[in-house]
Residue frames as a rotation matrix with the C-alpha (Angstrom) as fourth column:
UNK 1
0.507 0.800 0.321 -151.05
-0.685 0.600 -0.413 -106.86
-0.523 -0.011 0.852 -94.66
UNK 2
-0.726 -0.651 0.224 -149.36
-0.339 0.621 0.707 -110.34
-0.599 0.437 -0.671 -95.68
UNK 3
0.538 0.834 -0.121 -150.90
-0.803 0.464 -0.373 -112.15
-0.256 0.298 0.920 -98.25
UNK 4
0.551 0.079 0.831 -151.20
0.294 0.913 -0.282 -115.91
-0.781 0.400 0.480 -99.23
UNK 5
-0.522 -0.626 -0.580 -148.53
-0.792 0.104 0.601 -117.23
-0.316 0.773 -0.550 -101.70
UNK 6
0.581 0.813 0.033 -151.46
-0.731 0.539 -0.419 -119.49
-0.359 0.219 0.907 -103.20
UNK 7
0.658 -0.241 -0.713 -148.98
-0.481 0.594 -0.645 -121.44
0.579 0.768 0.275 -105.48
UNK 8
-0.612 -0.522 0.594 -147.54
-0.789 0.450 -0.418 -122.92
-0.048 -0.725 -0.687 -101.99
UNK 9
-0.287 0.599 0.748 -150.58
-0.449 0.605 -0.657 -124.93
-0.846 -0.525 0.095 -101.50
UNK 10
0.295 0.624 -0.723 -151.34
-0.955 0.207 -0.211 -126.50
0.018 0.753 0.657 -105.31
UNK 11
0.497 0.281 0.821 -152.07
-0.299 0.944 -0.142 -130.18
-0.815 -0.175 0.553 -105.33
UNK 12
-0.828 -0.466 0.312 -150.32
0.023 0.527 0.850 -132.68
-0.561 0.710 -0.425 -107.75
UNK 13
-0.695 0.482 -0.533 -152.55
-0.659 -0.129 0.741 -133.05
0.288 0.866 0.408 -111.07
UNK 14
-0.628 0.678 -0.381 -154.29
0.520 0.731 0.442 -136.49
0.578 0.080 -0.812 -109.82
UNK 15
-0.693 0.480 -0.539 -156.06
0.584 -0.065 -0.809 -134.27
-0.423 -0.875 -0.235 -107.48
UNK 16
0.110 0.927 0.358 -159.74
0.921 -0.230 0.313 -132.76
0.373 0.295 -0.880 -107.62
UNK 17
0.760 0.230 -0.607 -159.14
0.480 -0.830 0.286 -129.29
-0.438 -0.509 -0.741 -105.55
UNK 18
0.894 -0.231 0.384 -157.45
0.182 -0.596 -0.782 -126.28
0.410 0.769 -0.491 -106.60
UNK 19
0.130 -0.367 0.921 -155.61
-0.742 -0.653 -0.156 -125.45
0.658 -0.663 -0.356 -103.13
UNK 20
0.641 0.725 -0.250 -154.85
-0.204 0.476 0.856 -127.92
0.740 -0.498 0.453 -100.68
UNK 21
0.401 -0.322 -0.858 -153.86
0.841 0.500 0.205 -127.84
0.363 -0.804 0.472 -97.06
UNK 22
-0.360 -0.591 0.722 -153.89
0.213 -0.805 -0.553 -124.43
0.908 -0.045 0.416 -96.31
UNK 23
-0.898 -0.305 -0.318 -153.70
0.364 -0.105 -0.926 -123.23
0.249 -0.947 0.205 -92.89
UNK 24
0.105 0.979 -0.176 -156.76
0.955 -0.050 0.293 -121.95
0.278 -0.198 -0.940 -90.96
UNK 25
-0.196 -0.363 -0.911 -154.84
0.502 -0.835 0.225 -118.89
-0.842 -0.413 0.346 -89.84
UNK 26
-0.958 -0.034 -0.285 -154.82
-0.132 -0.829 0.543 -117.56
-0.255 0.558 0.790 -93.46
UNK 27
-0.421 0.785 0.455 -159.31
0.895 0.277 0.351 -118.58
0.149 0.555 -0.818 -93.70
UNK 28
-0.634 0.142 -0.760 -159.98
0.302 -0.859 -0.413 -114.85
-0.712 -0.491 0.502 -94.07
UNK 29
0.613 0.713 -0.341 -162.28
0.016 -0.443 -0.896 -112.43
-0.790 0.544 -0.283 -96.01
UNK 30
0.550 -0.411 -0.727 -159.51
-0.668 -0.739 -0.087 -111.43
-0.501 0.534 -0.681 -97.86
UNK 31
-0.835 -0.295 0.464 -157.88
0.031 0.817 0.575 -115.06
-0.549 0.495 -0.674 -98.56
UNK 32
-0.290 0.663 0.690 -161.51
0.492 0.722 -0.487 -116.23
-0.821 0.199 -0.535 -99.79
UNK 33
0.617 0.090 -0.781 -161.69
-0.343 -0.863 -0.371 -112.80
-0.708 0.497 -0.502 -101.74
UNK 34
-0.263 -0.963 0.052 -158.15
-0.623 0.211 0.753 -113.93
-0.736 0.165 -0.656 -103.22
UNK 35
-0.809 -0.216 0.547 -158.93
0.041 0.908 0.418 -117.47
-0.587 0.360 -0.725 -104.26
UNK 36
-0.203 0.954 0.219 -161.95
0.319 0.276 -0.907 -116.59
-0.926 -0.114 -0.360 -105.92
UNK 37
0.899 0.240 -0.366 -161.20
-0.111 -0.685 -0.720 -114.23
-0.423 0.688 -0.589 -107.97
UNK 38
-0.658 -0.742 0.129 -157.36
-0.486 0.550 0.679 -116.31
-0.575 0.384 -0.722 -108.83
UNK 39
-0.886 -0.139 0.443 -159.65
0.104 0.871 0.480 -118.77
-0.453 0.471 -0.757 -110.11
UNK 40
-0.689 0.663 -0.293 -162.75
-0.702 -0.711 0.043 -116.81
-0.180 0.235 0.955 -111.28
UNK 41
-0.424 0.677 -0.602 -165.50
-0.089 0.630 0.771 -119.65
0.901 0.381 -0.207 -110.80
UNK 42
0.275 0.319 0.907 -167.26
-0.895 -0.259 0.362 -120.32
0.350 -0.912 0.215 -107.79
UNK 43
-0.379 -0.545 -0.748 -165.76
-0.112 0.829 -0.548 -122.62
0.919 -0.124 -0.375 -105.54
UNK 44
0.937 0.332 0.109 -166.64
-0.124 0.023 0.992 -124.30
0.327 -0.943 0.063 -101.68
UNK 45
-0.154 -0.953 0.259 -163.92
-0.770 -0.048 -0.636 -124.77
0.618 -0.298 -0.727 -99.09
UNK 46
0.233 0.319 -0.919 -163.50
0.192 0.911 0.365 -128.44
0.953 -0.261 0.151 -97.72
UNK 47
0.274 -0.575 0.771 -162.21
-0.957 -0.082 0.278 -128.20
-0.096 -0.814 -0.573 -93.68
UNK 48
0.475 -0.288 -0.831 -159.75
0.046 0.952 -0.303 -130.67
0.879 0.106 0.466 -92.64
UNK 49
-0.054 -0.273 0.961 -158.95
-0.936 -0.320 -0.143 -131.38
0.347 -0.907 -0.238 -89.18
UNK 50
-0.915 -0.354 -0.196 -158.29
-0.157 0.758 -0.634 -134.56
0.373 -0.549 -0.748 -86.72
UNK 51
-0.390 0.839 0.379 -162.07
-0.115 0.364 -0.924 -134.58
-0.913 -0.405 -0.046 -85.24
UNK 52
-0.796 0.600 -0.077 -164.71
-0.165 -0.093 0.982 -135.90
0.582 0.795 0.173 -88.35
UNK 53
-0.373 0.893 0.253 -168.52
-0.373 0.105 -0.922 -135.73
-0.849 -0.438 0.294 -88.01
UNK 54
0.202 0.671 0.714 -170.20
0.397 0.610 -0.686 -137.78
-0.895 0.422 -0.143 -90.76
UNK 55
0.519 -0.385 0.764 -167.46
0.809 -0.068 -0.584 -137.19
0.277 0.920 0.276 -93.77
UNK 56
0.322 -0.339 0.884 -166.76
0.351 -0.825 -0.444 -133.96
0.879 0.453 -0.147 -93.02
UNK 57
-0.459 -0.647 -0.609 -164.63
0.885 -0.271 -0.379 -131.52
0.080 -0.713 0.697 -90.31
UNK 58
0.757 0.461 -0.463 -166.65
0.587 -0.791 0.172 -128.82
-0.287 -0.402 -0.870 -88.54
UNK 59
0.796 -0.150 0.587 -165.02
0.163 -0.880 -0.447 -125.44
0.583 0.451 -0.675 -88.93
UNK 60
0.673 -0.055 0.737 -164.27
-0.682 -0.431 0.591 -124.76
0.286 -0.901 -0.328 -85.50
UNK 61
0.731 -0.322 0.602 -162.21
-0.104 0.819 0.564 -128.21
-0.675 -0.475 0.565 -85.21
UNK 62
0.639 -0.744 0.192 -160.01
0.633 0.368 -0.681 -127.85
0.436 0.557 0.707 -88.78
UNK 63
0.462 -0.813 -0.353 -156.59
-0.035 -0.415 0.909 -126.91
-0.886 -0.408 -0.220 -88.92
UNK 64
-0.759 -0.647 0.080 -156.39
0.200 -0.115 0.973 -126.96
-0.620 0.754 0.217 -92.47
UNK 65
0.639 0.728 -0.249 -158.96
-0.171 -0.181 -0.968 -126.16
-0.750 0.661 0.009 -95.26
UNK 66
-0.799 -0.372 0.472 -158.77
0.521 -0.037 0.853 -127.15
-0.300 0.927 0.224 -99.45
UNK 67
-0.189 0.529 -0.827 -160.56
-0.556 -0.752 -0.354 -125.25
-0.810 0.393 0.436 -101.98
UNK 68
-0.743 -0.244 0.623 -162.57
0.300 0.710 0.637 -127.05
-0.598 0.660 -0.454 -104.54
UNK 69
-0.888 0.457 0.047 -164.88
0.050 -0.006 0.999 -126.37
0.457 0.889 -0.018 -108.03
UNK 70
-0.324 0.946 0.010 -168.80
-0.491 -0.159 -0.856 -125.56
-0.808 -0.283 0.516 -107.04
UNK 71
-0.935 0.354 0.020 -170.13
0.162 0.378 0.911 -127.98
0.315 0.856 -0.411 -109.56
UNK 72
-0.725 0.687 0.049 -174.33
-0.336 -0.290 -0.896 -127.07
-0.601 -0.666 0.441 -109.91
């Protein structure tokens, strides 16, 4: 089993997300398992992908995904 080198994917400082631009290949149980418990808060995953629907990228259409803060 490979895992995610998270500290590939960390944004410069001006940014709001923890993770960004990680592949869809690695959106598994076990990534989301990973990044949760790296960063022990609860967090949402943005998709990013070439098709938008009103702001946001459907699942099924990204080819990348960031990881950001659950503010509630």
């Amino acid at each position: 089993m490979n895992t995610i080198n998270l500290m590939d994917f960390v944004p410069p400082s001006n940014y709001a997300c923890y993770f960004k631009n990680i592949p869809m290949e690695e959106y598994t149980p076990e990534t989301k398992k990973l990044i949760r418990k790296t960063i022990g808060r609860s967090v949402y995953f943005k998709f990013r992908g070439p098709r938008y629907y009103k702001d946001h990228c459907l699942k099924e259409d990204a080819v990348k995904f960031d990881v950001y803060p659950r503010n509630y």
